[in-house]
N, C-alpha and C positions, 0 to 999 in steps of 0.2 A: 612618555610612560611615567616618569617622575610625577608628571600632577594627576595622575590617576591615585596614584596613593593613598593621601587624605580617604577618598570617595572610596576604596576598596577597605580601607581601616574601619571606617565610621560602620560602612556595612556591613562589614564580616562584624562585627561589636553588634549590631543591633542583631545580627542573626541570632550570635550567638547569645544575648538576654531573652530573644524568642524564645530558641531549643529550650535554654534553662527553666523557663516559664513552664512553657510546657510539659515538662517531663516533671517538674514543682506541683501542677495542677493535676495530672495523672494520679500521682504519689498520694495527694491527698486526699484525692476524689477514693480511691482505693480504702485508706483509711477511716473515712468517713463514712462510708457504706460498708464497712465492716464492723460500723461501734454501733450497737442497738441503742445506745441509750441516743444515738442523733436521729429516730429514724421520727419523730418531728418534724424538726428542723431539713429534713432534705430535701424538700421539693423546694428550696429557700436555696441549699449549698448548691444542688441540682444547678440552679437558674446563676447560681455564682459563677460556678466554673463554669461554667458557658460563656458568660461574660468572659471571663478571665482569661478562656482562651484561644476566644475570639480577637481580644486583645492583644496576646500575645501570633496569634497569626496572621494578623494587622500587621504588626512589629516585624514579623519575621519578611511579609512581605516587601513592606518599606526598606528593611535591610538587603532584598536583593535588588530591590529598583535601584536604589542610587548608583550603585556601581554599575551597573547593566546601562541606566541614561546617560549618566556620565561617558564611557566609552563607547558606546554605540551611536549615538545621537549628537553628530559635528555641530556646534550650536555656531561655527559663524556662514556653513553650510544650510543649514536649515533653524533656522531661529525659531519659527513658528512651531513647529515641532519639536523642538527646546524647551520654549514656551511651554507648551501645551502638557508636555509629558510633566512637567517640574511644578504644575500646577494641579497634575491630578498628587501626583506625590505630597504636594502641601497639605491636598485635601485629603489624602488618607491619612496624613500625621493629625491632621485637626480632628477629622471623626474618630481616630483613636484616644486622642485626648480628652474630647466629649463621652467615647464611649466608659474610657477611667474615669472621669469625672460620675460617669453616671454609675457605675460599679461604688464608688466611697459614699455617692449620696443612699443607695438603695443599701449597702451594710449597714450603713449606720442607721438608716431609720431602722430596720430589723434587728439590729445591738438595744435600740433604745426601744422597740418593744419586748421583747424577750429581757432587758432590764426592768422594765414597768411593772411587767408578767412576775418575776420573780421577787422586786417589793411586793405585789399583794402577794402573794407568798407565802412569802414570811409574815407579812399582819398577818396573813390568817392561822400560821403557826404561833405566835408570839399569845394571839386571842385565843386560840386554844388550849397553851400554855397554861396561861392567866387562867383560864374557866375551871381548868384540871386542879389547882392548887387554891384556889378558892373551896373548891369543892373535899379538895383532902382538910385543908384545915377546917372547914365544916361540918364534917366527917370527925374529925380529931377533937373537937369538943364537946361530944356526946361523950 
């Protein structure tokens, strides 16, 4: 029992950043869709949170697997099955970390247009500006 531990810690840990994720992306998604001034932007936040938690029910998964292989799956009884189990587990840790990876690169292209968006902007506030006070002092010298 003692070396099931570590493996029941780590898991009930990664569940428990799943729940938190997800009840964090519920919270938000809520807020989000209630602010008009995002309604833009939300077939964008839309596609986020789905990401986000998809991720996090990756996570939550991976957090029941290890404890569940670990105890269940005698690995000097069946190794191949050990094996096998401990490598899909790798590969759902890696497709998650692919999947966040692809979540940071897909906000931030979207940050950096909605940045770009909002310099021309402002030039074209700034030239607006400028054209307005041209014209009043132009006005002001008659």
């Amino acid at each position: 029992m003692q070396e099931r531990i570590p493996a029941l810690v780590f898991g009930g840990a990664l569940v428990l950043t799943a729940v938190v994720m997800l009840i964090s992306q519920r919270r938000a998604w809520g807020r989000m869709v209630a602010d008009p001034g995002l309604s833009r932007e939300l077939p964008f936040l839309k596609r986020r949170t789905r990401r986000r938690s998809q991720i996090a029910g990756m996570i939550l998964m991976i957090g029941i697997m290890i404890p569940v292989g670990d105890s269940l799956i005698p690995w000097k009884e069946a190794p191949g099955t050990f094996a096998v189990y401990w490598t899909i587990v790798l590969a759902l840790a890696l497709w998650t970390g692919i999947l966040a990876v692809g979540d940071l690169v897909s906000t931030q292209v979207q940050m950096s247009s909605e940045l770009h968006r909002l310099q021309r902007y402002e030039h074209q506030l700034r030239d607006a500006a400028e054209q307005l006070r041209k014209r009043s002092s132009s006005d002001g010298d008659r």
